[in-house]
C-alpha positions in Angstrom: 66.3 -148.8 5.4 63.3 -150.9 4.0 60.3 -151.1 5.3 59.1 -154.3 6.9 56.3 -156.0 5.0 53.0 -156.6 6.6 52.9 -160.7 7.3 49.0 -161.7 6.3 47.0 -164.9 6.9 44.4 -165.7 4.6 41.7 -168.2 5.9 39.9 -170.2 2.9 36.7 -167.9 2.3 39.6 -165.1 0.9 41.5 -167.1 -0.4 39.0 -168.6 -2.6 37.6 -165.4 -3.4 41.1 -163.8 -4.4 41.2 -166.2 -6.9 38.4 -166.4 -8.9 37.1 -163.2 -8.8 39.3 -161.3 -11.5 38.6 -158.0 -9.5 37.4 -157.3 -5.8 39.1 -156.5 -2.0 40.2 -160.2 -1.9 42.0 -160.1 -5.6 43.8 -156.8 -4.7 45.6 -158.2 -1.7 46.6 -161.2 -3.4 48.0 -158.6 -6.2 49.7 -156.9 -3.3 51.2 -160.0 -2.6 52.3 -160.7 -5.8 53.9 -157.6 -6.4 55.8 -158.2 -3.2 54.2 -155.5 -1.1 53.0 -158.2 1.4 53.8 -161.4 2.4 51.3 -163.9 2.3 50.8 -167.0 4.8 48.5 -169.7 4.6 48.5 -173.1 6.5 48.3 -176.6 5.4 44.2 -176.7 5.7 43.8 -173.6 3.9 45.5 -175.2 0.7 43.8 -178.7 1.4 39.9 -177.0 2.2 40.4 -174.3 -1.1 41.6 -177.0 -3.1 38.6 -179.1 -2.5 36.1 -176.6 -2.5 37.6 -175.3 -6.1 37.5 -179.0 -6.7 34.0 -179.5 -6.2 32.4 -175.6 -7.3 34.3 -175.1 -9.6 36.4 -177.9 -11.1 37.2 -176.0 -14.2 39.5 -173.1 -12.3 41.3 -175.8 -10.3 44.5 -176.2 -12.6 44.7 -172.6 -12.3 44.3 -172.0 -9.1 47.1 -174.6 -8.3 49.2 -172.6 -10.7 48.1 -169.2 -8.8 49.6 -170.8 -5.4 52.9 -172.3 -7.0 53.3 -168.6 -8.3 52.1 -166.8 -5.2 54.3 -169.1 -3.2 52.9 -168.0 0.1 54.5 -168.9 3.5 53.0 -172.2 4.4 52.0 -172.6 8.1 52.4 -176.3 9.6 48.9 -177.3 10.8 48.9 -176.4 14.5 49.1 -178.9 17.7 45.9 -179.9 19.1 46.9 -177.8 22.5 47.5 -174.9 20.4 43.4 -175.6 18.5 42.6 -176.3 22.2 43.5 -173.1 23.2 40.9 -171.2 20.9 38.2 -173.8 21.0 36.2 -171.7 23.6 36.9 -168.6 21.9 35.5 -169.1 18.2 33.6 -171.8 16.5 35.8 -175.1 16.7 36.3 -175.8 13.0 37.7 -172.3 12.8 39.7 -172.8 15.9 43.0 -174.6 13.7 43.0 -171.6 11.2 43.0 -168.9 13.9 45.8 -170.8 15.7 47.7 -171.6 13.0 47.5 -167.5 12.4 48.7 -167.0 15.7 51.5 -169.2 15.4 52.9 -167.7 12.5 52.7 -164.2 14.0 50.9 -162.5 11.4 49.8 -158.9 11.3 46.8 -159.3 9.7 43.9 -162.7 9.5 42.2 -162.0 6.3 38.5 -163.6 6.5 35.1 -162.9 4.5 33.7 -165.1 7.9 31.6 -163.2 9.1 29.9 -165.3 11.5 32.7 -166.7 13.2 35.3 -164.5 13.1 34.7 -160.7 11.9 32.5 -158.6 14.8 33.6 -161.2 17.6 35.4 -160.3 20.6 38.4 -163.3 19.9 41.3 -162.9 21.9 43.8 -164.1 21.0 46.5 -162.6 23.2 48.3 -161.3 20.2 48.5 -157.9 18.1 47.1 -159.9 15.0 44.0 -157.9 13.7 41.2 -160.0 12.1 39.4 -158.3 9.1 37.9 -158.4 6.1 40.2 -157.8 2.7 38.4 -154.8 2.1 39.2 -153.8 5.8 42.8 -154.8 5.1 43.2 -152.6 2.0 41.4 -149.6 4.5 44.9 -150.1 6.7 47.2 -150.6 3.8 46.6 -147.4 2.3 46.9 -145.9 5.7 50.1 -147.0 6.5 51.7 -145.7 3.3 
């Protein structure tokens, strides 16, 4: 019998950093992903707020990162409902509030984040068994669960 893969949201700070860093926690899940050991999940935002910030950082990297994603093909998350956002709004920083409830929504294992301020080391509940961490963090469980 196989073995379920682990269902992981990436916010846009990982995202980001899988891709342009050629090595690093970030780039070894998305390698994960790609080799099919994970499956990856982002939402609508995530694609729209990397694109732009690739865009306008580093412009030279954005036909590739459009290339990485068609490739990666990741599960993509419709944008939450405003009563879903609503829900989290008083939990975590508002702009942050769509990502963490599109993660809930898709009923991911794992939220991978390098934001620290608003969502690593807070107490979010999020009345799921979703585990917010850092890639790094992630990779800890991973190699645990092997």
């Amino acid at each position: 019998m196989q073995k379920q893969r682990l269902k992981v949201f990436f916010d846009t700070s990982a995202l980001i950093a899988g891709i342009v860093s050629s090595r690093g926690a970030a780039r070894a899940v998305l390698q994960l992903a790609e080799i099919g050991l994970i499956e990856v999940f982002v939402s609508k935002q995530v694609i729209v707020e990397a694109d732009r910030n690739i865009e306008d950082k580093l412009p030279e990297m954005l036909n590739e990162y459009r290339e990485f994603i068609k490739f990666l093909a990741p599960v993509l998350v419709e944008d939450p409902h405003q009563k879903d956002i609503k829900r989290y709004v008083t939990v975590i920083h508002p702009d942050d509030a769509p990502i963490l409830a599109a993660a809930v929504n898709a009923e991911v294992d794992y939220l991978i984040t390098w934001d620290r301020k608003h969502f690593i080391n807070k107490n979010i509940h999020t009345h799921s068994t979703m585990k917010i961490v850092t890639p790094g963090e992630f990779l800890k469980y991973f190699r645990e669960c092997l």
